[in-house]
C-alpha positions in Angstrom: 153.7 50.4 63.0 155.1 51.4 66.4 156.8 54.4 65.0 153.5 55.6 63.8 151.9 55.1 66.8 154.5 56.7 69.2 154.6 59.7 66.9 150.7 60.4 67.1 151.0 59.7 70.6 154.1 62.7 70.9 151.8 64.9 68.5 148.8 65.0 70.8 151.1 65.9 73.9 152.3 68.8 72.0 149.4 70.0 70.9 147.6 69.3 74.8 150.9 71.4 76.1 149.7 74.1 73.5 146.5 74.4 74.2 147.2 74.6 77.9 149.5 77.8 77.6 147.6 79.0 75.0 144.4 78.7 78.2 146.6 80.0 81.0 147.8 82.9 78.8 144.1 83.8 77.7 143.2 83.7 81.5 146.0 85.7 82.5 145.4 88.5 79.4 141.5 88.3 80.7 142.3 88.9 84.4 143.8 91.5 83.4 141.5 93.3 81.0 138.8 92.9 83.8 141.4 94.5 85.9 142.0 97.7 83.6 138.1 97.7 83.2 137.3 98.0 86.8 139.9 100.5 87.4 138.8 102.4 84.3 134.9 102.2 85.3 134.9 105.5 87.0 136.1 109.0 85.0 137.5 112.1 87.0 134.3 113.9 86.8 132.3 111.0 88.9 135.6 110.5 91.3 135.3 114.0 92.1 131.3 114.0 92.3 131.8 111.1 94.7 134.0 113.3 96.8 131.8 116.2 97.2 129.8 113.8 99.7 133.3 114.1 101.9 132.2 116.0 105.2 128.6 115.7 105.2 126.5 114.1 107.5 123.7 111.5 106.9 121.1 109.2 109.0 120.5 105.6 109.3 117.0 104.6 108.4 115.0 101.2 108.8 112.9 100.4 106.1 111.6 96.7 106.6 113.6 96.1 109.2 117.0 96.2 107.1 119.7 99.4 107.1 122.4 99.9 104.8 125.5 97.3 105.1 129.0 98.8 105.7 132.6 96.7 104.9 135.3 96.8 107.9 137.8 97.8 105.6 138.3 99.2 101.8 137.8 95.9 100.1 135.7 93.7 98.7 136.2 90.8 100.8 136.3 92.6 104.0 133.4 91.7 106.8 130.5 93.2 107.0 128.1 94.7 109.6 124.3 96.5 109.6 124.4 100.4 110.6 122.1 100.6 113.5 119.1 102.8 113.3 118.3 106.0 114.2 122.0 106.9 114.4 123.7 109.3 112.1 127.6 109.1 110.5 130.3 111.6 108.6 132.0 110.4 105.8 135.0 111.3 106.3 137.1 110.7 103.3 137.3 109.2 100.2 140.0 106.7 99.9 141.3 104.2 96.4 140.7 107.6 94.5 143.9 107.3 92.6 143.4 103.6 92.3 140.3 104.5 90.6 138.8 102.3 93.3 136.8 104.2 95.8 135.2 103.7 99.0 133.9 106.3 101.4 135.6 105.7 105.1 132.8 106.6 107.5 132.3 107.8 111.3 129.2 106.7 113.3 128.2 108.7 116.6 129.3 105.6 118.6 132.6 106.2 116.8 132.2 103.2 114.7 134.2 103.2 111.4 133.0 101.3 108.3 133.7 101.5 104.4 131.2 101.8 101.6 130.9 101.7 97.8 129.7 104.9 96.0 127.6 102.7 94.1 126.6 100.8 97.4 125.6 104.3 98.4 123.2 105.9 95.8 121.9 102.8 96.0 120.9 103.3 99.5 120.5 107.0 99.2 116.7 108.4 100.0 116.1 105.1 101.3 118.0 104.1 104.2 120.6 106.4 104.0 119.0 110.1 104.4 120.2 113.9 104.7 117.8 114.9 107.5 117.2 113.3 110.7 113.9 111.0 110.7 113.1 111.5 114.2 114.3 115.6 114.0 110.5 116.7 114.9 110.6 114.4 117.8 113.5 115.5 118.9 112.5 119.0 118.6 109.5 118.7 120.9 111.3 116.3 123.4 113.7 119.4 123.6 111.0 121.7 123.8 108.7 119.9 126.5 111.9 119.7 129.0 112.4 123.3 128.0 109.2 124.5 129.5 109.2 121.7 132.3 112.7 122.9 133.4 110.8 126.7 133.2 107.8 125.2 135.6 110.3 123.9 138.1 112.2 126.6 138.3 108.8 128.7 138.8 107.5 126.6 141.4 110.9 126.7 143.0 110.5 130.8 143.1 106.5 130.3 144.6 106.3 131.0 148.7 104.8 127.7 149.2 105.7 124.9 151.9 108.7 122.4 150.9 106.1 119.7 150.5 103.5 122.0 148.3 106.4 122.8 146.3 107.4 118.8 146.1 103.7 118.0 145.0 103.5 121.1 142.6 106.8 119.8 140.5 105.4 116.1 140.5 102.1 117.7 138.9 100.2 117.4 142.1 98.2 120.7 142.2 96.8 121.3 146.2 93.7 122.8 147.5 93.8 126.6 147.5 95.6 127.0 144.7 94.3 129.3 142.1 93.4 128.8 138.1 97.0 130.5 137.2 98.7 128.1 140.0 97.2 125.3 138.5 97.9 126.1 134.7 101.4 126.3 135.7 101.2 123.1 137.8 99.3 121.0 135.6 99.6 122.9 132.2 95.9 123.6 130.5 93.3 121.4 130.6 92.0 119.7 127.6 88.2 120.8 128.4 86.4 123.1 130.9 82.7 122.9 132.7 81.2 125.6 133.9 78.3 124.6 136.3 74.9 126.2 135.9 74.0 129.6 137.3 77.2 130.2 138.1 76.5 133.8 138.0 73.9 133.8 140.5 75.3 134.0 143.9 77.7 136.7 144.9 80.3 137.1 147.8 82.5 140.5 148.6 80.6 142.0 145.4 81.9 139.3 143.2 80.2 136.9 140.9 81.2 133.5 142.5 81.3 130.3 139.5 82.0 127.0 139.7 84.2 125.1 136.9 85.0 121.6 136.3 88.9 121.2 134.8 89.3 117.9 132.6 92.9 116.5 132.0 93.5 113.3 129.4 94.6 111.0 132.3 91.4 111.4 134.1 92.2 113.9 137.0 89.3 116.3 137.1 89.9 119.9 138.9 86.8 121.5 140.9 87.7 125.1 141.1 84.8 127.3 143.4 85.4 131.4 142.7 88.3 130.9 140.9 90.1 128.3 143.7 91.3 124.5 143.6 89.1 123.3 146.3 88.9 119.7 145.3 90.8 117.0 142.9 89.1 113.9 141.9 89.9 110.8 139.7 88.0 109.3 137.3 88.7 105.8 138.1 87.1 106.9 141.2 83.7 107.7 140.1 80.8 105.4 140.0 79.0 104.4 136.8 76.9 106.5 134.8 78.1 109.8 136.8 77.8 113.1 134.7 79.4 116.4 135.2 76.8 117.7 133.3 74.7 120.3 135.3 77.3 120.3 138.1 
């Protein structure tokens, strides 16, 4: 009877030893499978599709408050961080390309390197990740308007006015006795003129003499008399229910 026992009790131990090589082994064979898959998940054609991206340049975009994430290093279990906005990068190169496992090493303007996935990529692509510069028009007319102010200075600098004229002039001060040309290049144009009634009446030196009314979008308002500045006024100055109208 104990024989029978003690050889039942040796058979399962056998076939528990079996089955436990036969689960490390099917493990091992599918660790490795998944290996060759991963490796073998991207052909020559898309590795070198991938790589055509190598040199360009692209933009970081905010779309509810989230940007693309980049990894610190080629690998999956490296840290990660959030591209700032606004800012553009390079990519660089492609690295794991014979590995089969890719990742595009990137530059940012800070000079801030980061990794990132192809796939992580397209999937990012035309959303926060974009081949033109959001803010390119604003950046066009911020370059523009310091352009033409950097022409005005250097215009006002060239004027045979006094120091302090010339100090008030580049600060957008136009003075008394300046005329509508002065002005325009002071102030730049107004965004609505006044003409007062019968302007044409009265005459001096054989010249029709006119009175006009220059309105600017931060309330300055310009009284010109025959084509002179002889008066600037405020419109937080004037008293309720004035009207240029008729003036």
């Amino acid at each position: 009877m104990m024989s029978a026992i003690r050889k039942k009790i040796v058979e399962r131990a056998t076939l528990c030893s079996i089955l436990s090589r036969h689960a490390v082994l099917t493990f091992l064979l599918v660790s490795v499978v998944s290996s060759v898959t991963a490796a073998d998940r991207y052909t020559d054609k898309q590795l070198e599709a991938f790589a055509t991206r190598v040199g360009q340049t692209f933009w970081i975009a905010s779309v509810d408050n989230r940007t693309p994430t980049f990894l610190s290093a080629p690998a999956p279990n490296a840290s990660s961080f959030r591209a700032p906005a606004d800012e553009s990068f390079d990519i660089t190169e492609m690295v794991g390309w014979k590995a089969r496992n890719p990742y595009y090493k990137v530059r940012f303007d800070s000079g801030k390197e980061g990794y990132i996935r192809p796939e992580a990529f397209h999937e990012e692509f035309n959303l926060t990740i974009l081949t033109v510069d959001p803010k390119a028009d604003e950046k066009k007319k911020a370059a523009r308007a310091a352009e033409e102010n950097k022409q005005r200075i250097e215009w006002i600098q060239a004027q045979p006015w006094s120091p302090a004229v010339k100090e008030a002039a580049i600060n957008r001060r136009p003075v008394p006795g300046m005329n509508r040309t002065e002005v325009q290049k002071v102030l730049g144009d107004p965004i609505h003129v006044s003409k007062a009634r019968g302007a044409q009446g009265a005459k001096a030196g054989g010249q029709n003499m006119s009175d006009e009314r220059w309105f600017y979008a931060n309330g300055t308002e310009l009284v010109f008399h025959n084509s002179l500045l002889i008066r600037v006024e405020s419109k937080e100055k004037k008293e309720p229910g004035f009207s240029t109208e008729g003036h």
